[in-house]
C-alpha positions as a Markdown table, in Angstrom:
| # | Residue | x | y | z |
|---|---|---|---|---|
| 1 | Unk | 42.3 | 78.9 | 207.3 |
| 2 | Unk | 45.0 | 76.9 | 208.9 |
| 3 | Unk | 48.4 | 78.3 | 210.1 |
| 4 | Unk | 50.3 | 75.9 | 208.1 |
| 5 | Unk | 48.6 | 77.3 | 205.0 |
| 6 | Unk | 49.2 | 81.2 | 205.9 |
| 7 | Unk | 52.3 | 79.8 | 206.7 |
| 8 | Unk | 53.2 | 78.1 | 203.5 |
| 9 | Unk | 51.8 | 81.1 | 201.6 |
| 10 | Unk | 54.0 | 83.6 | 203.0 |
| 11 | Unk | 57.0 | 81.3 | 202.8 |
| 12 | Unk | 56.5 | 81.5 | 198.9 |
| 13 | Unk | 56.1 | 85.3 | 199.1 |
| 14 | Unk | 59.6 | 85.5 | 200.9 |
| 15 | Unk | 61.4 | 82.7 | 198.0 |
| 16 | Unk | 63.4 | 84.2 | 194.9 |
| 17 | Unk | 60.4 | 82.3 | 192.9 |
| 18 | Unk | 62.2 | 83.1 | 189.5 |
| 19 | Unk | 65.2 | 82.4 | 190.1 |
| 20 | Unk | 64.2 | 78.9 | 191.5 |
| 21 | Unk | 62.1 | 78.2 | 188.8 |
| 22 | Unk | 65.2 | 79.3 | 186.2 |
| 23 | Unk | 67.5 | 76.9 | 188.2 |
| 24 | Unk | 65.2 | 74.3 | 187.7 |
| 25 | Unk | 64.6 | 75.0 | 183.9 |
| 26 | Unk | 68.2 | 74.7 | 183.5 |
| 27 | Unk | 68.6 | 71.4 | 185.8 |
| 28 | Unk | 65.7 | 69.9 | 183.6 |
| 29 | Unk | 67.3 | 70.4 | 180.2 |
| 30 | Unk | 70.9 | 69.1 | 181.6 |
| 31 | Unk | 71.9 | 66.5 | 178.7 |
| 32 | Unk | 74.4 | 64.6 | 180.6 |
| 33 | Unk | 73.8 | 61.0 | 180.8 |
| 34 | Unk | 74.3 | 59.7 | 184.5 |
| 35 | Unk | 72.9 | 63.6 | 185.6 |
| 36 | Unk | 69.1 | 63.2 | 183.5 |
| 37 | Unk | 69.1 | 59.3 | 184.5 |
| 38 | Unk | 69.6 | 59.9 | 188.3 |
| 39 | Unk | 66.5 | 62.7 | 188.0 |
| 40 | Unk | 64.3 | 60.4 | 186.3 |
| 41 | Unk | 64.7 | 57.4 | 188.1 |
| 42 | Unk | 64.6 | 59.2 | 191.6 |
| 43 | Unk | 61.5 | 60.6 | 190.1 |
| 44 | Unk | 59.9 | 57.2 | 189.7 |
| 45 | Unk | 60.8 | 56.3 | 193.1 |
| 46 | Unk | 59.2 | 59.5 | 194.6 |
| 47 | Unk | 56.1 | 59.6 | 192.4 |
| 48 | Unk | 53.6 | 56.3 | 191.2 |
| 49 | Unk | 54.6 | 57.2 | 187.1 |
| 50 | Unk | 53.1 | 54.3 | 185.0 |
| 51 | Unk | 56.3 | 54.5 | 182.2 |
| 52 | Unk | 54.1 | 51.5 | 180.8 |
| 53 | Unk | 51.8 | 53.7 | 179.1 |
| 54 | Unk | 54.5 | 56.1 | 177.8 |
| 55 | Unk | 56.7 | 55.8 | 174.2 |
| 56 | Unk | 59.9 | 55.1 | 176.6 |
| 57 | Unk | 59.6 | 53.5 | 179.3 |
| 58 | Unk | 63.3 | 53.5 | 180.6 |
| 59 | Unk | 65.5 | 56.6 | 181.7 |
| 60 | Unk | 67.7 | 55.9 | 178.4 |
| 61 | Unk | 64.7 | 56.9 | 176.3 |
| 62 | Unk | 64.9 | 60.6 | 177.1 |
| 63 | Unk | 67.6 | 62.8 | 176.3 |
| 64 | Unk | 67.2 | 64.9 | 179.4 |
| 65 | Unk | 64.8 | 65.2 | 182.2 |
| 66 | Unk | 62.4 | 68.0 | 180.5 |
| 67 | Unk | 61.7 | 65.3 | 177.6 |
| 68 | Unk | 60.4 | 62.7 | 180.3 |
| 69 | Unk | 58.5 | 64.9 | 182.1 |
| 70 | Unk | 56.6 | 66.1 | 178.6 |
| 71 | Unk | 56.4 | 62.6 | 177.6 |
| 72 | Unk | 54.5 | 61.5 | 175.0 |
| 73 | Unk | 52.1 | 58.2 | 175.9 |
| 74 | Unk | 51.4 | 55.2 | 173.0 |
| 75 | Unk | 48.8 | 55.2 | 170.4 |
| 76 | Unk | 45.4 | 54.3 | 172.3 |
| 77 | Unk | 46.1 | 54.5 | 175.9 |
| 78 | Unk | 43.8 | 57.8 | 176.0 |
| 79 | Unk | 41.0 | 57.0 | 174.0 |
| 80 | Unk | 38.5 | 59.8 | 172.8 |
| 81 | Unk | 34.9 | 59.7 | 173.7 |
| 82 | Unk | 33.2 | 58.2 | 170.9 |
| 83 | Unk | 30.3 | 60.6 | 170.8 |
| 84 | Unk | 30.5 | 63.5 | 168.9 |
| 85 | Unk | 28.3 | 65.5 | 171.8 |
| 86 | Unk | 31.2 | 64.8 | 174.5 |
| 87 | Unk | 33.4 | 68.0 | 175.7 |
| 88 | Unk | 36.2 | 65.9 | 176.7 |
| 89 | Unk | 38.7 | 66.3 | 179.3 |
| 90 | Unk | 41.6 | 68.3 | 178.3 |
| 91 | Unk | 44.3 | 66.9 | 180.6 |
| 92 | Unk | 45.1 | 64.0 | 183.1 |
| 93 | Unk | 44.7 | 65.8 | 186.1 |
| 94 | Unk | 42.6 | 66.3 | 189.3 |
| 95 | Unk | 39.5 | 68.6 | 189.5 |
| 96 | Unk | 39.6 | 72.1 | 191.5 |
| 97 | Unk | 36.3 | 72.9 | 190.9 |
| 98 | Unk | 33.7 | 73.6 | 188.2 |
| 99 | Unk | 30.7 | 75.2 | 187.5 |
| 100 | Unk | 28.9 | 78.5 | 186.3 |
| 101 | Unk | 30.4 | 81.7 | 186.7 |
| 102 | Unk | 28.9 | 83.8 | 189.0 |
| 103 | Unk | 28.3 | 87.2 | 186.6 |
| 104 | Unk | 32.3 | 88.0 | 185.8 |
| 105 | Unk | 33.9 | 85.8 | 189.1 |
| 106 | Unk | 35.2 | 82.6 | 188.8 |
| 107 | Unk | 35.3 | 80.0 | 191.7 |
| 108 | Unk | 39.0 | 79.5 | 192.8 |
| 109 | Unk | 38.4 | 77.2 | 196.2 |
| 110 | Unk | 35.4 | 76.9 | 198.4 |
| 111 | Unk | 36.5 | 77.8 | 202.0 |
| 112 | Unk | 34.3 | 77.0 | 205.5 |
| 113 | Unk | 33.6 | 80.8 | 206.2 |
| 114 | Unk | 33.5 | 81.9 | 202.6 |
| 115 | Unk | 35.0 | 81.3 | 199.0 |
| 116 | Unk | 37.8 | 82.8 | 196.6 |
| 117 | Unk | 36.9 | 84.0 | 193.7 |
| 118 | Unk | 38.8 | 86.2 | 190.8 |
| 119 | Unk | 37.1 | 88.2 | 188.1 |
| 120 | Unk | 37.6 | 86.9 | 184.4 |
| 121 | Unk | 39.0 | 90.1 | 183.2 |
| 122 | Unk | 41.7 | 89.7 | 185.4 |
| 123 | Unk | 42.1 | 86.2 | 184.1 |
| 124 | Unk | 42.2 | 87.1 | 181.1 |
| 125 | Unk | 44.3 | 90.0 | 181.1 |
| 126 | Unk | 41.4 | 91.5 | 178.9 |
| 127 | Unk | 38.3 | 92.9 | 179.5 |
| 128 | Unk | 36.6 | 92.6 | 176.6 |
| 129 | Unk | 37.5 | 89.0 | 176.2 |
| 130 | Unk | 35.9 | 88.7 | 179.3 |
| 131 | Unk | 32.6 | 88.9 | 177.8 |
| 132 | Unk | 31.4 | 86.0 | 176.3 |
| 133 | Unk | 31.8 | 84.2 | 179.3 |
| 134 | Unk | 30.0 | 86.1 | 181.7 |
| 135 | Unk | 27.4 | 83.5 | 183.5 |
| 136 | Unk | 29.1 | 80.6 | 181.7 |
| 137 | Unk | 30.8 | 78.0 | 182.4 |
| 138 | Unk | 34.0 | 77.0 | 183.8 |
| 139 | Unk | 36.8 | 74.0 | 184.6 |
| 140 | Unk | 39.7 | 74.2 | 186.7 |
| 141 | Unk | 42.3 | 70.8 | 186.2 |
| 142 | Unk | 45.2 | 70.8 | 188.6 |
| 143 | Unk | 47.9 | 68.6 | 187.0 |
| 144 | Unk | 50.2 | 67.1 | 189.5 |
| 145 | Unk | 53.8 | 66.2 | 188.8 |
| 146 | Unk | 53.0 | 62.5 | 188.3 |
| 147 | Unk | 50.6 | 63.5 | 185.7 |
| 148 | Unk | 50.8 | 62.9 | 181.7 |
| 149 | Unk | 51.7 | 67.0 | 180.8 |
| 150 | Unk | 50.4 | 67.3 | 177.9 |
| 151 | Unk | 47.0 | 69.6 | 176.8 |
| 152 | Unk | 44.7 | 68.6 | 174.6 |
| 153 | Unk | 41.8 | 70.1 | 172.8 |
| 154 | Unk | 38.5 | 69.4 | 174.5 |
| 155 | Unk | 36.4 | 70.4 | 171.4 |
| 156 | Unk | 37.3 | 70.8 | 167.9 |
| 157 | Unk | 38.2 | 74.5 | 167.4 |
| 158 | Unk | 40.0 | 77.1 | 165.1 |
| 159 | Unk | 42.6 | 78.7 | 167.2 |
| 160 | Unk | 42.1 | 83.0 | 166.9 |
| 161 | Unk | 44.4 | 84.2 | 169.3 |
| 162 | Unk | 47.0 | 83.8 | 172.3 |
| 163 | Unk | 47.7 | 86.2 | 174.8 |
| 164 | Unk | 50.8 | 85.9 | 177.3 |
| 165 | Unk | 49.4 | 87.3 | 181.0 |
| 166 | Unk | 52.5 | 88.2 | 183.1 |
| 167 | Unk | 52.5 | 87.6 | 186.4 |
| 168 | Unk | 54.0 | 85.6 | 189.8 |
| 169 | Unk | 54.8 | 81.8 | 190.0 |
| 170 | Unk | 53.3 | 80.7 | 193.0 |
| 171 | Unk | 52.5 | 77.0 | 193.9 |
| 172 | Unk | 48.6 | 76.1 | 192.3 |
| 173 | Unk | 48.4 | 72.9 | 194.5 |
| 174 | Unk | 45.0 | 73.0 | 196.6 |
| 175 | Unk | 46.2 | 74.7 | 200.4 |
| 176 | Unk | 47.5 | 77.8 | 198.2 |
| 177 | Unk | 44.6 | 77.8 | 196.3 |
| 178 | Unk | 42.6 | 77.9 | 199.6 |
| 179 | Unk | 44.7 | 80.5 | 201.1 |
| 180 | Unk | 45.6 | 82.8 | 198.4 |
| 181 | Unk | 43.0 | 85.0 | 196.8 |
| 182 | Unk | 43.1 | 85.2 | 193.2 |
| 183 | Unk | 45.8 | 83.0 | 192.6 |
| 184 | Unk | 45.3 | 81.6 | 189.1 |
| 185 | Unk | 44.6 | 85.7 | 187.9 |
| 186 | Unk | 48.0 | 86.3 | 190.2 |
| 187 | Unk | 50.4 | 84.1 | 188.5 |
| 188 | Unk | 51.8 | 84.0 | 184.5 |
| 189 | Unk | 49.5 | 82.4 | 182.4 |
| 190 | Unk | 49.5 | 82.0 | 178.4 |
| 191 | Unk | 45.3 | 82.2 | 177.1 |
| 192 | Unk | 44.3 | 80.8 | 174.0 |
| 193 | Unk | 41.6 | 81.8 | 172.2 |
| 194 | Unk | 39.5 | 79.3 | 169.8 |
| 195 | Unk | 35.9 | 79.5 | 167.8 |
| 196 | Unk | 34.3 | 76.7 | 168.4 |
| 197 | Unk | 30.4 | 75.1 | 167.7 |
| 198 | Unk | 29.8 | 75.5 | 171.1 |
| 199 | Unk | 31.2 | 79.4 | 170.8 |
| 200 | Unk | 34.1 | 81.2 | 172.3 |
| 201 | Unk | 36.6 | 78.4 | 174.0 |
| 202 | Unk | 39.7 | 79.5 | 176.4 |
| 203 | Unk | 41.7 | 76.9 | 177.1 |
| 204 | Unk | 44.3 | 78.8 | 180.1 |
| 205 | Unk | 48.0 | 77.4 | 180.8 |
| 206 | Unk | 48.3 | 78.7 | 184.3 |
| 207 | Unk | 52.2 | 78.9 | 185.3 |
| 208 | Unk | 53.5 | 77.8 | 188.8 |
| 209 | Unk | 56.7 | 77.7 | 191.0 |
| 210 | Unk | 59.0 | 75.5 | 188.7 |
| 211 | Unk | 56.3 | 76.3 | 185.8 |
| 212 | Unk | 58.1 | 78.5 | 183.7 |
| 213 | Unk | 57.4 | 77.5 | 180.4 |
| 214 | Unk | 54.7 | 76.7 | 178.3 |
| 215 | Unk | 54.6 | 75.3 | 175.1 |
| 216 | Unk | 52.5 | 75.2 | 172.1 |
| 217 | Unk | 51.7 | 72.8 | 169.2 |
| 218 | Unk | 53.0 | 74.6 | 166.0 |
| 219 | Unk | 54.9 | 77.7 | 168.3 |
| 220 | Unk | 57.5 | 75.8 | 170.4 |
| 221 | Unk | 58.2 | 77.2 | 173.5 |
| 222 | Unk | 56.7 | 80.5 | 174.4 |
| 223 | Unk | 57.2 | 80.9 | 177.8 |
| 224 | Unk | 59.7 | 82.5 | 179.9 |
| 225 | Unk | 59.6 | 85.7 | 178.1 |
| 226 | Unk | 62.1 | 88.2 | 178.6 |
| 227 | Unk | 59.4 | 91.5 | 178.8 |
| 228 | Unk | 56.8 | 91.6 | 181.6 |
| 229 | Unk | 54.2 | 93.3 | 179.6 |
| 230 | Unk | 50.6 | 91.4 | 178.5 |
| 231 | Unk | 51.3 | 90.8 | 174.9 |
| 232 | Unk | 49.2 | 89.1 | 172.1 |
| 233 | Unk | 51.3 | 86.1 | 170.2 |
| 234 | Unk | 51.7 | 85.4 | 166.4 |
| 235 | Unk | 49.4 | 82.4 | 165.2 |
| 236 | Unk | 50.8 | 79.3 | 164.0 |
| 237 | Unk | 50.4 | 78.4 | 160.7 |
| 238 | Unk | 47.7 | 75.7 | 161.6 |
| 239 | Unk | 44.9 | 76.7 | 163.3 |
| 240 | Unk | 42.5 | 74.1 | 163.3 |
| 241 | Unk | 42.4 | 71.6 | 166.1 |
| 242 | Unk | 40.5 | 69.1 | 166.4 |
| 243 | Unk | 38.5 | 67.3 | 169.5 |
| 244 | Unk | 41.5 | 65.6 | 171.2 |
| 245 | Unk | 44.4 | 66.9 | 168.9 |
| 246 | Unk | 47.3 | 68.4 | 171.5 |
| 247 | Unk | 47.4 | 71.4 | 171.9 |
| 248 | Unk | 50.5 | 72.5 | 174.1 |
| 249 | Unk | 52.7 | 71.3 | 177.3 |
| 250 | Unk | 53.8 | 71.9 | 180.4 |
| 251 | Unk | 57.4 | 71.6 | 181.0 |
| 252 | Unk | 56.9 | 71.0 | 184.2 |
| 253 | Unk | 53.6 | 70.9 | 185.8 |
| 254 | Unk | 50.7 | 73.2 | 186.7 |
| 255 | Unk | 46.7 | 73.8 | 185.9 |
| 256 | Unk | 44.4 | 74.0 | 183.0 |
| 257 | Unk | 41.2 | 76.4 | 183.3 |
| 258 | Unk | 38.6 | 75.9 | 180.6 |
| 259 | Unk | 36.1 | 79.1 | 179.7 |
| 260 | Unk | 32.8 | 78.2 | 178.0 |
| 261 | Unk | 29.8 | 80.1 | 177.0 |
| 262 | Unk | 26.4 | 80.1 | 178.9 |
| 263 | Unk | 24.9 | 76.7 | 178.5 |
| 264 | Unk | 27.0 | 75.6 | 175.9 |
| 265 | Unk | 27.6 | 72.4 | 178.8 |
| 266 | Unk | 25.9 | 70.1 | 181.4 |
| 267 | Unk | 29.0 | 69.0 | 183.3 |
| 268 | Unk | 29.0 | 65.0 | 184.1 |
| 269 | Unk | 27.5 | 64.0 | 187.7 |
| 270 | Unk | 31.0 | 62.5 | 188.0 |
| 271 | Unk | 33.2 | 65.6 | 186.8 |
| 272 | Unk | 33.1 | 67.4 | 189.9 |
| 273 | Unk | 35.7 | 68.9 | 193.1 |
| 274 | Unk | 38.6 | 66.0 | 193.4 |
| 275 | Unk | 37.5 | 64.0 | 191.1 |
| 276 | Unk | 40.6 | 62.5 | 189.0 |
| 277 | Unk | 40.5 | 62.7 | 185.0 |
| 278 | Unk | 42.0 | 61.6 | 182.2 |
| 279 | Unk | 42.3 | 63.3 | 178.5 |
| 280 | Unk | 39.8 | 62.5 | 176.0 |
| 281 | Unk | 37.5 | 61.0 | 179.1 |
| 282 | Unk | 33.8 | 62.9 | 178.6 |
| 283 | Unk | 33.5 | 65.9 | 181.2 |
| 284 | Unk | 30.5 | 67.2 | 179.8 |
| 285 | Unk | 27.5 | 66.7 | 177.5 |
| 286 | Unk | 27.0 | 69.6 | 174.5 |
| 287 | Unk | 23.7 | 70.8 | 172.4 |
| 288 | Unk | 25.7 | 70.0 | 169.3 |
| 289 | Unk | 28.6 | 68.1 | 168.1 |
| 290 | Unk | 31.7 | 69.5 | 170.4 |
């Protein structure tokens, strides 16, 4: 591993991470006028954002910089695979890795010498929820800042729990993920919990340095939490979620990690390390309607 990536890594152990990512909650949700404008237009300029495909596409549109980052796109512009057989991709986004999970360790980065991996209990905060995934299947989206932020459902599912996983806010981009074992287990994360046809779904919202918050369709805002303790969440009213429905946001960005059964999924030849995807794009082919 490179000394620019040790070097990175212990920079972030040294920075106040929360109080960084609190000063830029607050900075996000500032409502003055000429203050939101100047953030999202330097944004634009910094970042390749396609405002064509969004609901606004001026500054104006957005009350503050928060609602242009969770931006909502126009009817159509992420179509859902037609066939019913599809697991489809649950976020625009760039792929980590994917594959099958090796017993109860999940692939974090492949590395010359050897690869990190974390155990799905420490994942998901649970062991016993660990279970049904042993030897399955796994996806691991990194959503970039230019990215469309919002999560959607990658099969039709009925939502049976949510569990807030404490933890650090370090950076997810790829050289920390190379050079800091068991990141995604390391950092907060919010796990849902769905039954599906395929069987037991997680879709994970992995937090990240700026990531403080996590939102969810029918919850609001979850995350920060004031206690630092693993805690399960009420249910919304409406559980059932279908293929493509949204699920949740990002207010700000980070990475999705899907859980699936063994050989409930062939992954595409396409949907594989660094490959760019969109939501609703097929990632997978399913035994039964997903």
């Amino acid at each position: 591993m490179s000394m620019a990536a040790h070097a990175f890594v212990l920079l972030q152990r040294l920075l106040p991470k929360r109080l960084l990512t609190a000063a830029v909650y607050w900075l996000a949700r500032r409502r003055s006028v000429p203050v939101k404008n100047a953030l999202i237009r330097g944004f634009c300029r910094l970042y390749p954002i396609d405002l064509a495909e969004a609901e606004g596409g001026r500054a104006e549109d957005y009350a503050d910089f928060n609602a242009f980052f969770t931006r909502a796109l126009k009817p159509g512009v992420r179509p859902v695979a037609p066939d019913p057989a599809r697991l489809v991709s649950p976020c625009d986004g760039t792929v980590s890795e994917r594959g099958t999970i090796d017993a109860d360790r999940v692939l974090q980065a492949r590395l010359e010498a050897k690869s990190h991996t974390y155990t799905l209990a420490a994942l998901l905060g649970d062991a016993a929820a660990a279970t049904p995934f042993v030897g399955g299947e796994f996806a691991t989206i990194y959503l970039a800042p230019y990215n469309y932020h919002r999560v959607h459902m990658p099969s039709s599912g009925r939502l049976v729990g949510i569990r807030h996983v404490p933890g650090a806010l370090y950076s997810v981009n790829a050289a920390t993920a190379r050079a800091l074992p068991g990141l995604f287990a390391r950092n907060e994360r919010v796990v849902c919990h769905f039954e599906t046809a395929l069987g037991p779904l997680a879709v994970i919202f992995v937090g990240a340095m700026n990531v403080g918050s996590v939102s969810l369709v029918g919850l609001g805002e979850i995350t920060p939490r004031a206690g630092r303790t693993l805690s399960d969440l009420p249910l919304p009213a409406a559980r059932e979620f279908v293929r493509g429905a949204e699920l949740g946001r990002f207010n700000m960005g980070s990475t999705v990690i899907l859980l699936l059964p063994r050989g409930s999924v062939r992954w595409d030849d396409g949907f594989t390390a660094r490959a760019t995807v969109r939501v609703g794009a097929s990632i997978g082919r399913t035994e039964r309607p997903a």
